[in-house]
N, C-alpha and C positions, 0 to 999 in steps of 0.2 A: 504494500500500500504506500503509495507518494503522500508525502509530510508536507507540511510548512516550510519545514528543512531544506527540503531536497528543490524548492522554489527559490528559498531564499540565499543558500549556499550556490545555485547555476546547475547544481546535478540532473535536474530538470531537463535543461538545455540538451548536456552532454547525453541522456537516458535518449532524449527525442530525434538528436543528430545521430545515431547508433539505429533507430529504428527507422528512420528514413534512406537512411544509408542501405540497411539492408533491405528494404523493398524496391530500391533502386538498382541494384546492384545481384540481387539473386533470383536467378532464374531457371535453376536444377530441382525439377520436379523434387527428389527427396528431400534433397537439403533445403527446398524454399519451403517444402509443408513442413519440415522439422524447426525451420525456421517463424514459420509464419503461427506454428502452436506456441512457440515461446513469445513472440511478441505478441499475440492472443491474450495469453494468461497474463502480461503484464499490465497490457491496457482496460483489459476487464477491470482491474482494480480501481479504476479513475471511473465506474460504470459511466463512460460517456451516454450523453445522452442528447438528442437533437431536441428542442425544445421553440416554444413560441413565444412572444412577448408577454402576455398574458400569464406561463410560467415566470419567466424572469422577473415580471414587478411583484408577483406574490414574494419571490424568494427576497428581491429588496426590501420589499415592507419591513420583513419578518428580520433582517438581520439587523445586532447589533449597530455594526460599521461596515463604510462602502470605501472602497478605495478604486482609483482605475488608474489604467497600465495599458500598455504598446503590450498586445497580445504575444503569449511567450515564442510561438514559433517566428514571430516576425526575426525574433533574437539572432535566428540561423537561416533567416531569408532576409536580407536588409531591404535587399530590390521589391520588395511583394509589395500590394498595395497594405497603404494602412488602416489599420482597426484597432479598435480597442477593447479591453475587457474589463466587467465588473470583477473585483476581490471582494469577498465577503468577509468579517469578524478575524476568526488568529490569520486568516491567510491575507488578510488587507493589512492587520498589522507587520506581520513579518514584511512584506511588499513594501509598505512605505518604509521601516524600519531598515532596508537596505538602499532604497532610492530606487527602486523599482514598481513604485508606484506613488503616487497621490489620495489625501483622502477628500473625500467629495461627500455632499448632502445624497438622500437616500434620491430625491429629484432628479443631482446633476448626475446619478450613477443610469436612472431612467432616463435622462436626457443623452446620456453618451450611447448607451445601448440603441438609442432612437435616430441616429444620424448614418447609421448604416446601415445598408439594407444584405448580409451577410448573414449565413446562417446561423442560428444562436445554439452553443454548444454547452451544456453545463456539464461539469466534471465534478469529481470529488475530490481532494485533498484530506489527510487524515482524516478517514471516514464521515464526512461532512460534506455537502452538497457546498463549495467554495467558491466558483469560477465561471465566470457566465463569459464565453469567447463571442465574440462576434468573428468566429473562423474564415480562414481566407483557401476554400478548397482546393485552391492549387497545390500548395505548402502543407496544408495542415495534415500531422500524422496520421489524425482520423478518419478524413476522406480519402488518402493516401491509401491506409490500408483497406479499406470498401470496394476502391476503385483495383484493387488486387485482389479484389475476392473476400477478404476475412473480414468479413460483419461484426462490426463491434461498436458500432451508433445505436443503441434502443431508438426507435421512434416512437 
C-alpha cells in the first residue's frame, strides 16, 4: 500500500517511472503477463478508480484539508499538458509540507478540479481515498496500463 511517505519522499515518482517503463518497453508474451501480474497487484492497492464530479465535491466537502498540486505523473512527463490535483487531509499535508503542493479552500480545490475537462481519477494513499487526479491519459500509468490490456480503473 502507497503512504504519504512514498508521495512525499519522490518514491512515488520513481515506483510510477519503473511501471511505465515497463509497459513501454515489454513485449514477450511471458514475461509481459508475468510482468503485467506484478504491476496489477501493485496498482490495485491505490484501488484506482474513475470517478465524476459529483464524486469529487462529496469527497471535498467531507475532508479535513485541500491542498493542490501539478498532478504526480506530470513529475516524469514535463512536456504533457497540465492539470492539477486535489490532496486530501495527511496526504495535503505531507504535499504542502515538502513544497509539493499548496493549501487551498475546500471551493478553490472545487474550482481547480472545475477548469479541466480531464478525467477525474481518485486513488488511495495509506488506505484513505487521498487524491482526486485530473489525469492526463497519454502519460498517466492508469490508462497506460488499460490501454495494454490490465484493467485496473473501477468505473
Amino acid at each position: 500500500m502507497a503512504n504519504v511517505n512514498d508521495y512525499t519522499s519522490g518514491r512515488i515518482l520513481t515506483d510510477t517511472k519503473l511501471a511505465l517503463y515497463s509497459l513501454k518497453f515489454v513485449k514477450i508474451p511471458i514475461v509481459g503477463s508475468l510482468i503485467g501480474k506484478k504491476l496489477l497487484k501493485k496498482i490495485r492497492k491505490f484501488e484506482p478508480k474513475q470517478i465524476d464530479m459529483e464524486t469529487a465535491l462529496k469527497l471535498i466537502q467531507e475532508s479535513r484539508k485541500c491542498a493542490v498540486g501539478e498532478r504526480v505523473c506530470r513529475a516524469i512527463h514535463k512536456n504533457s499538458e497540465f492539470t492539477e490535483s486535489v490532496f486530501l487531509d495527511e496526504l495535503a499535508e505531507g504535499l504542502v509540507e515538502v513544497g509539493k503542493a499548496r493549501y487551498v479552500t475546500k471551493e478553490e480545490a472545487i474550482n481547480t478540479l472545475k477548469k479541466y475537462n480531464n478525467p477525474l481519477i481518485l486513488s488511495k494513499v495509506s488506505n484513505k481515498h487521498m487524491e482526486i487526479c485530473r489525469s492526463s491519459p497519454d502519460v498517466c500509468v492508469y490508462w497506460n496500463m488499460e490501454k495494454c490490456g490490465l484493467k485496473c480503473l473501477n468505473r
